[in-house]
GULUM-798467 format. One line per 5 residues: number of its first residue (from 1); their letters; for each residue x, y, z of N, C-alpha, C, O. Coordinates in steps of 0.02 Angstrom, whole numbers. Example, Ala and Ser with C-alpha at 12.3 -4.5 7.8 and 13.67 -1.06 7.14 Angstrom:
1	as	660/-284/390/615/-225/390/660/-165/390/712/-166/423 ~ 642/-112/354/684/-53/357/645/2/394/670/57/402
***
This chain:
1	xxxxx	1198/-1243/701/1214/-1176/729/1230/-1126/673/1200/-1073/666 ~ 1278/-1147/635/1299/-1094/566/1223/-1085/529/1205/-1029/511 ~ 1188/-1133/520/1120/-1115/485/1090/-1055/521/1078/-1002/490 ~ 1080/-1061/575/1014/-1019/629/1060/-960/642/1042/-914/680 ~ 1137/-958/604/1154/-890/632/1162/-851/554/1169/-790/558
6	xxxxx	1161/-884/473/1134/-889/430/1091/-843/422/1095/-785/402 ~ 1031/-891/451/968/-861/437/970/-791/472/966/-746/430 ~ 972/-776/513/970/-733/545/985/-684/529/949/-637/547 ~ 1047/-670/485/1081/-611/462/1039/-596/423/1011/-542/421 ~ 1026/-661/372/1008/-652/322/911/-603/321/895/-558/283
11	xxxxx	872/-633/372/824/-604/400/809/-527/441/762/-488/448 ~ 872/-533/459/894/-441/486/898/-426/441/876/-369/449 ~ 915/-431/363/940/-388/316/879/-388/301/860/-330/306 ~ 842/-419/287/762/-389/234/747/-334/272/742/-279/246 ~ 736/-346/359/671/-306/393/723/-242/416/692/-190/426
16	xxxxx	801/-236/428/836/-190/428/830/-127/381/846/-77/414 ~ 811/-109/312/812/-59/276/750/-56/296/756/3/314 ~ 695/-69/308/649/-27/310/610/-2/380/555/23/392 ~ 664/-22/416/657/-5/509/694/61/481/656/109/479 ~ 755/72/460/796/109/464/753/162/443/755/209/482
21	xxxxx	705/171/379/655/228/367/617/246/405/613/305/420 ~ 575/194/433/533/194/500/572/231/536/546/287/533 ~ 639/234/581/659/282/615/689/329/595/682/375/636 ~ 727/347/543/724/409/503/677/458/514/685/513/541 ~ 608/422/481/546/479/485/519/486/561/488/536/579
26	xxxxx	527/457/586/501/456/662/543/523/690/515/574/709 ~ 621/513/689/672/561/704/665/641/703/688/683/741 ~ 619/645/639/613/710/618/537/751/638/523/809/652 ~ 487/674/631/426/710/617/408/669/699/365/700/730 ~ 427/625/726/410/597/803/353/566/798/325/545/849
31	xxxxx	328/558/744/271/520/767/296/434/714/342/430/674 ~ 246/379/733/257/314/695/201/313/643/141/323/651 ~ 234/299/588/218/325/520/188/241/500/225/197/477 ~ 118/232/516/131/161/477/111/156/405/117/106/369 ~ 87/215/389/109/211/304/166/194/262/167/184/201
36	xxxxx	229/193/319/291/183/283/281/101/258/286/90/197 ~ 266/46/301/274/-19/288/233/-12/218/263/-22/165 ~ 178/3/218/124/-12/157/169/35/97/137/27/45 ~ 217/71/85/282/101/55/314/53/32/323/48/-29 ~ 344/-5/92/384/-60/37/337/-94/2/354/-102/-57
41	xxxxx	278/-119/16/236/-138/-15/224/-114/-85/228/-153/-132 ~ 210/-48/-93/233/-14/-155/292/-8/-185/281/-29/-241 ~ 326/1/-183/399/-38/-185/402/-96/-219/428/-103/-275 ~ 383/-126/-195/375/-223/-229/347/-229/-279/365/-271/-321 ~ 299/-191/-288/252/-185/-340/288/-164/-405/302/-194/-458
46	xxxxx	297/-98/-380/344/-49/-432/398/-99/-440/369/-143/-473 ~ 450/-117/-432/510/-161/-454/491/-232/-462/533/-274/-477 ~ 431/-247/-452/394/-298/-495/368/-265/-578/392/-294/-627 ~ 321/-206/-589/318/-203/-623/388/-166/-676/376/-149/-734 ~ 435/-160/-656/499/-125/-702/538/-170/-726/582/-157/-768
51	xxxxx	524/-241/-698/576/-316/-699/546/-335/-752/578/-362/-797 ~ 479/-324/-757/433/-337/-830/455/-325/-883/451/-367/-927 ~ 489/-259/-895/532/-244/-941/566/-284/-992/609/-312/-958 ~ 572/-300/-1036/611/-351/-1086/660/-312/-1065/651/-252/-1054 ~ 730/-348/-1054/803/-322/-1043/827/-286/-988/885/-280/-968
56	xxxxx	766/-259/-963/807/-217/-883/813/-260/-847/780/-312/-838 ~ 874/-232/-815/915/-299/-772/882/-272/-712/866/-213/-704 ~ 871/-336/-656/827/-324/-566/859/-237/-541/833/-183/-525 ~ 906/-256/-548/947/-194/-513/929/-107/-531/933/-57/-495 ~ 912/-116/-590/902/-64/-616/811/-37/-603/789/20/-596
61	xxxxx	780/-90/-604/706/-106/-594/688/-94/-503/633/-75/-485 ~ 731/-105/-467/752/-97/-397/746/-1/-380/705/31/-346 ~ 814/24/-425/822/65/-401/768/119/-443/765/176/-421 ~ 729/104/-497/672/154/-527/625/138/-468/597/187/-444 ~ 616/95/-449/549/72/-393/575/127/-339/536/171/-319
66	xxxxx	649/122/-313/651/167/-253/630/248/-272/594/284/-237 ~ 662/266/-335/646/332/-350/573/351/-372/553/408/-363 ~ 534/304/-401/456/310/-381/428/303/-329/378/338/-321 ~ 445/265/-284/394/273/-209/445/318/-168/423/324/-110 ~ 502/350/-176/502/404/-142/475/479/-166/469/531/-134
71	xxxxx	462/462/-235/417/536/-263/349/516/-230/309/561/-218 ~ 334/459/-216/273/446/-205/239/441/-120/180/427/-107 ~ 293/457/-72/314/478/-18/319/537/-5/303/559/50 ~ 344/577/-60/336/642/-30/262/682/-79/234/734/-63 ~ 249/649/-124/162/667/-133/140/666/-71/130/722/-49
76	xxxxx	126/612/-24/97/578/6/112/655/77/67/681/109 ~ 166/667/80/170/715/136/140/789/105/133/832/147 ~ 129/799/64/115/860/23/47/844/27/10/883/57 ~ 28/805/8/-56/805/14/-87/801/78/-137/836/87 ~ -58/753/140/-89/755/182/-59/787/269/-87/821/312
81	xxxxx	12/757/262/41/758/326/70/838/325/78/867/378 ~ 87/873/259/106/919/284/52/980/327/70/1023/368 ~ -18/964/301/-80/986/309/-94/984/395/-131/1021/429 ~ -43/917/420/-84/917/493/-17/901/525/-17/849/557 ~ 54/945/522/109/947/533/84/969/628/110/932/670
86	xxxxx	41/1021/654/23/1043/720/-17/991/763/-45/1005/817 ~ -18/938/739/-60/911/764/-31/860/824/30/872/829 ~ -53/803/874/-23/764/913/14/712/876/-3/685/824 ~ 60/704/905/112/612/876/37/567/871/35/548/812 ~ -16/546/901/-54/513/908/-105/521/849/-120/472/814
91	xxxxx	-122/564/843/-162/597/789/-136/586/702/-169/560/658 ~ -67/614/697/-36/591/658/-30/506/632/-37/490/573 ~ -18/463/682/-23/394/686/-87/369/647/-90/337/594 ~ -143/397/693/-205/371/656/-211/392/584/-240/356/543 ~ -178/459/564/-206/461/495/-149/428/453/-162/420/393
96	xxxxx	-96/411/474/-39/364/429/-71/296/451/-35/248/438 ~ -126/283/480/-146/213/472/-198/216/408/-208/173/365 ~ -229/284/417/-274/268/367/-262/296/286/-302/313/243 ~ -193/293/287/-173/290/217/-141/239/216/-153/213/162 ~ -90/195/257/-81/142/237/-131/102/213/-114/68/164
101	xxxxx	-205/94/237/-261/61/222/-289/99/144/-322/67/103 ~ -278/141/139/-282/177/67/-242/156/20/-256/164/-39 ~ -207/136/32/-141/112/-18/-137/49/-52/-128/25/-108 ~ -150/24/38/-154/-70/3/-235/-62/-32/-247/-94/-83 ~ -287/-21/-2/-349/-64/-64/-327/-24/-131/-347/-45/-186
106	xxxxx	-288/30/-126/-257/58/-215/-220/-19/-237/-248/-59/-275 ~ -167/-28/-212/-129/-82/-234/-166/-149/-274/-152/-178/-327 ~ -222/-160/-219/-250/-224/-236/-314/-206/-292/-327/-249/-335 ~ -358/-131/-290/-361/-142/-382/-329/-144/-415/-347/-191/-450 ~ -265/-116/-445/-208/-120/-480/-195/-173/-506/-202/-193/-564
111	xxxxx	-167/-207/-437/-122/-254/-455/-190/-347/-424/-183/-408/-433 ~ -216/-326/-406/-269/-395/-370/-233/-426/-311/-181/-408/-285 ~ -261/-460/-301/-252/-502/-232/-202/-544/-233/-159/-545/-189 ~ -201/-586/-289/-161/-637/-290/-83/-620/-289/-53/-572/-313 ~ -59/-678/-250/18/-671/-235/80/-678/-335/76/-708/-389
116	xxxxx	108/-647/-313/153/-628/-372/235/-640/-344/262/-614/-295 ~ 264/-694/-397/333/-724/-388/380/-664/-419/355/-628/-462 ~ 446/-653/-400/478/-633/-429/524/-686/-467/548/-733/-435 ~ 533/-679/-521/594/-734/-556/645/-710/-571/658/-686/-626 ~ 707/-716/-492/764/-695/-489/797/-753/-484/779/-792/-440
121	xxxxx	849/-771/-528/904/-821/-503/924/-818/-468/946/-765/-445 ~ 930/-899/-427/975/-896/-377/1013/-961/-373/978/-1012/-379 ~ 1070/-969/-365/1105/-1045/-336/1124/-1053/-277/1150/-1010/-241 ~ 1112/-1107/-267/1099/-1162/-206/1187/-1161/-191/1227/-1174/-236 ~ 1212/-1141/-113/1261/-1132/-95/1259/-1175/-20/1217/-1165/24
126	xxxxx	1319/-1230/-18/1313/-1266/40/1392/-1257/63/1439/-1255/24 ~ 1394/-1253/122/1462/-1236/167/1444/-1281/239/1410/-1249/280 ~ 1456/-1324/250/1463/-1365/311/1389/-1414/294/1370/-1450/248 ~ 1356/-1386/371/1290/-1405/365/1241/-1354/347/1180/-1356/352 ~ 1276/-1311/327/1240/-1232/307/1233/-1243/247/1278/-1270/215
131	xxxxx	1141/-1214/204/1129/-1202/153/1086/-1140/148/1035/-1112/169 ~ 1149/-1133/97/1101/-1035/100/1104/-1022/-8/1130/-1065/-43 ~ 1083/-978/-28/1084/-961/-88/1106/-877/-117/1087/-828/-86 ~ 1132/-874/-153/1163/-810/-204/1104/-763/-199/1126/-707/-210 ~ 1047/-760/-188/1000/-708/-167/1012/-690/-90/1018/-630/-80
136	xxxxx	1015/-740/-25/1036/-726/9/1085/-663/25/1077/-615/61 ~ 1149/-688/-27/1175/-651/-19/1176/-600/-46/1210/-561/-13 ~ 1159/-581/-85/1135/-520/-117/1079/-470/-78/1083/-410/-91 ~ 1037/-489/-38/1012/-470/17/1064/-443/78/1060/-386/102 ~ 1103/-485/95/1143/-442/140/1196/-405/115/1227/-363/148
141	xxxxx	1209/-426/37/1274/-333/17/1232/-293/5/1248/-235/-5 ~ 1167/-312/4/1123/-228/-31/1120/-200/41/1143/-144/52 ~ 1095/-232/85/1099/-200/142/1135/-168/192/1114/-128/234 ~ 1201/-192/181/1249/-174/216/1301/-105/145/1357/-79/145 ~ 1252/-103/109/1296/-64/57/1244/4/71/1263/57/96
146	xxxxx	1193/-6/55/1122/54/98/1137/96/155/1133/158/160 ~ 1161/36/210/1182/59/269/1238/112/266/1233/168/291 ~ 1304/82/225/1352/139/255/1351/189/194/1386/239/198 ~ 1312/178/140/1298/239/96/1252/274/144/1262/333/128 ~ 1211/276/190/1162/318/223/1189/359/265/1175/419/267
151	xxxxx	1251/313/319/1300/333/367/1342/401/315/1354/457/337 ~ 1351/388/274/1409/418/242/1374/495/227/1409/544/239 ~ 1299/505/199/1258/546/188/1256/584/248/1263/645/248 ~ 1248/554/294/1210/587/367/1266/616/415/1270/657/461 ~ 1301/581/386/1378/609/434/1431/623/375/1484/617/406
156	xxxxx	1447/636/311/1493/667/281/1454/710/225/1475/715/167 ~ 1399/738/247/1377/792/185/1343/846/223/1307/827/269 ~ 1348/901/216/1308/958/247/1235/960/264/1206/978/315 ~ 1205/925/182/1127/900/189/1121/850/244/1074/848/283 ~ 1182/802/246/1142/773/288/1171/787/366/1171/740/406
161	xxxxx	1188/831/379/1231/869/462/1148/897/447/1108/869/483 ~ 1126/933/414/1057/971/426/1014/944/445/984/962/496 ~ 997/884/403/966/833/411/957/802/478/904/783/502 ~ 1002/801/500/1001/773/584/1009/822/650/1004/798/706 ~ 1023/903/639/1025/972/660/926/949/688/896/942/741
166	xxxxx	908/945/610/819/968/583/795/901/650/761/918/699 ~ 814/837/642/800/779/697/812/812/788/770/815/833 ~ 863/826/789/885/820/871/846/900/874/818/904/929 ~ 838/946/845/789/1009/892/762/1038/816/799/1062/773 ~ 696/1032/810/686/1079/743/684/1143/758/730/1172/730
171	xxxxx	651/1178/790/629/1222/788/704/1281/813/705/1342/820 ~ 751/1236/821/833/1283/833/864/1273/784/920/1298/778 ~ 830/1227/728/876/1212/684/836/1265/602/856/1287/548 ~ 775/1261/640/739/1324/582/770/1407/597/796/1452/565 ~ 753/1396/645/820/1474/670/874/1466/649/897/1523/641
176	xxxxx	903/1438/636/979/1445/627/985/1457/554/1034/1483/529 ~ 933/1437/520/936/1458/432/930/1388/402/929/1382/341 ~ 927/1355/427/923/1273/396/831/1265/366/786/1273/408 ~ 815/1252/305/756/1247/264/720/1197/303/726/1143/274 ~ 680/1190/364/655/1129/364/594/1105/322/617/1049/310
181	xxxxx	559/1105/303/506/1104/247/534/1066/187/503/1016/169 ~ 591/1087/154/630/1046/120/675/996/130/692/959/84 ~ 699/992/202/719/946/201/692/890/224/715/833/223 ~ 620/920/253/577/846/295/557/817/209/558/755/202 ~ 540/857/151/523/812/116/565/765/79/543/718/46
186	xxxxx	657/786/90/715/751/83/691/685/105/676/637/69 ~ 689/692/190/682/635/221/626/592/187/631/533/171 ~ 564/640/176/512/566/148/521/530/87/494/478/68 ~ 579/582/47/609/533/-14/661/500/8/679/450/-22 ~ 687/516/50/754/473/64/716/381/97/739/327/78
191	xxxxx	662/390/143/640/330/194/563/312/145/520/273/164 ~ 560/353/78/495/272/29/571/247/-6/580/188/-23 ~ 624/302/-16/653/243/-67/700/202/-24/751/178/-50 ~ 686/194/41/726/119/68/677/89/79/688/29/82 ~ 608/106/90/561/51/121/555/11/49/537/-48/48
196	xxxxx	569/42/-6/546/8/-83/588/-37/-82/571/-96/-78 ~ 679/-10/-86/722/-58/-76/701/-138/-25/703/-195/-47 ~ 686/-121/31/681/-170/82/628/-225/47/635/-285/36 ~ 567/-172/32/507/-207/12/524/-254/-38/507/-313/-30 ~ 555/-237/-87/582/-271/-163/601/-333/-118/572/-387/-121
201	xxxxx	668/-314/-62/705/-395/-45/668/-436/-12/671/-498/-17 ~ 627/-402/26/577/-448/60/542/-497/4/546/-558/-2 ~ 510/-455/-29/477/-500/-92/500/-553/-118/467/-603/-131 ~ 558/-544/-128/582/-570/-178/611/-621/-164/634/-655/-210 ~ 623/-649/-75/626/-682/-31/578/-725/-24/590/-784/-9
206	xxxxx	523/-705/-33/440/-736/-16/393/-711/-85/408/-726/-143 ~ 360/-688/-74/304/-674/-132/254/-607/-113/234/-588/-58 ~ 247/-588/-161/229/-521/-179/152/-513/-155/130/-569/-170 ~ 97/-477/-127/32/-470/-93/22/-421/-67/62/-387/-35 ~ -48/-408/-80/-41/-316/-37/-40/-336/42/-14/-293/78
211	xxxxx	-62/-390/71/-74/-414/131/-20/-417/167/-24/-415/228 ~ 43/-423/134/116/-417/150/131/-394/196/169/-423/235 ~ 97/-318/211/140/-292/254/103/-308/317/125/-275/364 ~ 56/-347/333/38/-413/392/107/-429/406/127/-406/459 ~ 147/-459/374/204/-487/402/261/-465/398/309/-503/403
216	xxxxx	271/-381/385/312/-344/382/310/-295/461/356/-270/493 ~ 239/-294/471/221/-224/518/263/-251/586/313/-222/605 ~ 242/-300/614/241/-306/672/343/-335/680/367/-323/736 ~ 389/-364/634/451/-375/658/487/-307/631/546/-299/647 ~ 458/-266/596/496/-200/592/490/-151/672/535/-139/713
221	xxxxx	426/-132/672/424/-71/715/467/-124/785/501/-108/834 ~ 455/-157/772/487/-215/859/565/-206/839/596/-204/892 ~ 600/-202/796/670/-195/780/660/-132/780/710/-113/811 ~ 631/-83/767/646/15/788/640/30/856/672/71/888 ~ 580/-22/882/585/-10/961/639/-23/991/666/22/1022
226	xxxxx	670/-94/991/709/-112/1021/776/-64/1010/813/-46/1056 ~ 781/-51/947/847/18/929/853/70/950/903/106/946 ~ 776/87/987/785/169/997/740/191/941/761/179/884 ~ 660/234/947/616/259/865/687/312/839/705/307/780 ~ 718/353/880/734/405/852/816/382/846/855/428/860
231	xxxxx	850/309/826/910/312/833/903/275/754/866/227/745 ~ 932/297/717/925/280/634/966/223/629/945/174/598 ~ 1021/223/653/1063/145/632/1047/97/720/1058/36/723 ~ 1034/119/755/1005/67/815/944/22/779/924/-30/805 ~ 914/53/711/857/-8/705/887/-48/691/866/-99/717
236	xxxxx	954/-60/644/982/-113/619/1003/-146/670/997/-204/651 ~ 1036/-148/749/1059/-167/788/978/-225/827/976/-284/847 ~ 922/-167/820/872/-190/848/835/-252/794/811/-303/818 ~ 834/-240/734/842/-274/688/875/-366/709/847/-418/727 ~ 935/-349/695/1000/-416/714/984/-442/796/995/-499/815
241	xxxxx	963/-402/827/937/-426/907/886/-463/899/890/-523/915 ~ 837/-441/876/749/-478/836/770/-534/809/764/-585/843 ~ 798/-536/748/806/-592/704/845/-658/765/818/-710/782 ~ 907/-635/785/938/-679/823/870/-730/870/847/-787/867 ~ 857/-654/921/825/-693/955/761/-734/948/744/-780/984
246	xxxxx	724/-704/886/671/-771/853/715/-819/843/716/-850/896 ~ 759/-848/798/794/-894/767/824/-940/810/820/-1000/798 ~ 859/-915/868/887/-956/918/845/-983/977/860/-1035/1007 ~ 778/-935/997/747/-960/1026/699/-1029/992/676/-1074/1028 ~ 690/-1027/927/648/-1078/888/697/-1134/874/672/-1184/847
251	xxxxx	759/-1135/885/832/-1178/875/835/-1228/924/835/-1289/918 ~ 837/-1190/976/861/-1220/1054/782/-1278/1058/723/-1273/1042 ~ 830/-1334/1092/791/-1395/1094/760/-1378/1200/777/-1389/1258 ~ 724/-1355/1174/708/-1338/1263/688/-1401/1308/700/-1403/1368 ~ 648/-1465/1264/636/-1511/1307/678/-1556/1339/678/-1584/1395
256	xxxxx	723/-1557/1282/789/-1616/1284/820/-1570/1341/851/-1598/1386 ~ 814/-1494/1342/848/-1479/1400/814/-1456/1479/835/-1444/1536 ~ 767/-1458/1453/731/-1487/1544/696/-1532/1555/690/-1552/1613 ~ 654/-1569/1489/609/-1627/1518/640/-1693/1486/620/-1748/1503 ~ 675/-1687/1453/721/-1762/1436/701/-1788/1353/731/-1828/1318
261	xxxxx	644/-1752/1339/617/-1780/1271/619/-1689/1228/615/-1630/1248 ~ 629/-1735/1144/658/-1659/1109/573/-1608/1106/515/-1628/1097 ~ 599/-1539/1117/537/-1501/1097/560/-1431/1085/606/-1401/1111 ~ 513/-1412/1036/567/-1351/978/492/-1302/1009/439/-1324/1031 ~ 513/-1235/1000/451/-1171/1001/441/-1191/923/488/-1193/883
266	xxxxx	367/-1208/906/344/-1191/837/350/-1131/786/305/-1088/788 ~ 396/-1125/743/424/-1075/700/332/-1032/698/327/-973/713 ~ 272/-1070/679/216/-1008/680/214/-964/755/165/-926/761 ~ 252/-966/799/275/-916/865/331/-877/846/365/-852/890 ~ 344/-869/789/399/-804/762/369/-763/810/393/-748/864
271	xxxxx	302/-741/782/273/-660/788/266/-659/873/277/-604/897 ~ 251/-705/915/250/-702/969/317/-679/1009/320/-648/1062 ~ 358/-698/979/437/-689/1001/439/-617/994/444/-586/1046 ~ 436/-585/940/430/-514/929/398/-495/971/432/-462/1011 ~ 323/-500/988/292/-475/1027/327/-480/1104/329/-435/1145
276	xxxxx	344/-527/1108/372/-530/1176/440/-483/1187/437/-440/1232 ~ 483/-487/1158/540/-427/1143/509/-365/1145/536/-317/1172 ~ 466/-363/1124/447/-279/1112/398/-259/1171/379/-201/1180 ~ 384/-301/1201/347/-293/1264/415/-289/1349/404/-280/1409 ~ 457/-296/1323/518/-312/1366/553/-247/1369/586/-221/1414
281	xxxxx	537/-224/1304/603/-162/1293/538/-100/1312/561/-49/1336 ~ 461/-102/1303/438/-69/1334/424/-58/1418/410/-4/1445 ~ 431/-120/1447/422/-139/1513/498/-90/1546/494/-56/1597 ~ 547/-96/1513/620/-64/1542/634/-7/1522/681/25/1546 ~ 585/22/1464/588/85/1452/557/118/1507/585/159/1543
286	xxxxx	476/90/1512/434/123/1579/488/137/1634/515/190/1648 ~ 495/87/1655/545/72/1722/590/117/1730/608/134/1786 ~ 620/145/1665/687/188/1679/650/265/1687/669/302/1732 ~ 607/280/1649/559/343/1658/545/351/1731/575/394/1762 ~ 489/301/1771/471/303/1815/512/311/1871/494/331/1927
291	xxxx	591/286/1848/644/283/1923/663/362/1902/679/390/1954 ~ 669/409/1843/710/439/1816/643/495/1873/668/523/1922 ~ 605/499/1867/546/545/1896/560/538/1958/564/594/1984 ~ 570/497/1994/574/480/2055/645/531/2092/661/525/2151
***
């Protein structure tokens, strides 16, 4: 039990920072940005290549990666999205698909196909029947240190009272004298340099590939759904809901408890679990619309 509740945290914390950008940018601009995932992806790269460095310590290689893919985030809105700012949420979508697909085949001349290790220390930490490691945890203080540095931005600084003015009504919040133009491109530096952050821990957890964000896409946006797109710290909640409920549903011995002999859900049904959650929270979203019309 301490393991599968372990893991769990520990698994909310990778896919948590970069839901949290995902709904950030959603907040402001309303549409789902899936260029952001292919962002940590860049990310990984970048604080892969800064770790290269003779003598720079991860941390430092971390946080140049965030401040390059969020300059490289708000290129990215300057060249294209600010161009088709009038356009539908839907419309928008398709063309942040087709720069995420721009990105990863940039990535993969660059950098090639093949998967890339990070070589971060870590020691092997055992507490009961629980084994977890010093990266672990380092994954969940970066995350939970992200988090209330973001909280602290968004709710104790003026930029960021604007910042969230510019989210809940723009066009009352451009009247009122608040820059939106500058600050949406705030936001796209503020949400590449957490998807970089996220991207880095993810990596560095598993292994580095432009193909990555295959297994990034689908348990993020399912942790923003489940949070609310437009509630910035609900992804982390939707996040810790996801993780739990993969982990405990793949835990629980279901046969031993109805057919008498042991039988586990096969851990390759992660992604199905997601899918199923995120088909649940859409099914009760409909439902509440449709009674709300009624």
């Amino acid at each position: 039990m301490l393991q599968v509740f372990i893991n769990s945290i520990v698994y909310a914390s990778e896919i948590a920072v970069i839901a949290v950008g995902v709904s950030l940018s959603y907040s402001v601009l309303r549409f789902a940005n899936f260029a952001h995932i292919q962002l940590a992806i860049v990310g990984g790269y970048l604080t892969y290549s800064f770790a290269a460095i003779p003598g720079l310590p991860m941390v430092i290689a971390v946080l140049l990666a965030a401040i390059g893919t969020g300059i490289i985030a708000v290129l990215i809105d300057v060249l294209v999205f600010s161009r088709i700012r009038g356009i539908s949420a839907e419309g928008k979508m398709i063309v942040s698909w087709g720069v995420a697909l721009f990105i990863r085949s940039m990535l993969s001349v660059i950098y090639g196909g093949s998967a890339k290790v990070f070589d971060v220390p870590s020691e092997v930490i055992i507490v009961q029947d629980a084994v977890f490691t010093t990266l672990d945890i380092t994954v969940v203080v970066a995350t939970a240190v992200l988090m209330v540095g973001l909280h602290a931005f968004l709710y104790r600084t003026r930029t960021g009272s604007a910042l969230r003015a510019l989210a809940s009504n723009y066009d009352l919040a451009v009247t009122r004298g608040i820059p939106g133009e500058r600050l949406i491109r705030l936001m796209w530096f503020l949400s590449g340099a957490l998807a970089a952050v996220g991207g880095s821990l993810f990596a560095m957890q598993t292994r580095l590939q432009p193909s990555l964000d295959l297994v990034i896409l689908l348990p993020v946006f399912a942790a923003v759904t489940i949070g609310g797109m437009s509630n910035v710290f609900g992804a982390v909640i939707g996040a810790l809901v996801l993780s739990f409920a993969q982990n405990f549903l793949i835990w629980i011995d279901f046969g031993t408890l109805f057919f008498g002999e042991p039988w586990h859900i096969p851990t390759q049904f992660r992604d199905y679990i997601a899918v199923l959650a995120l088909l649940i929270v859409l099914l009760l979203k409909s439902g509440r619309a449709a009674g709300g019309k009624r």
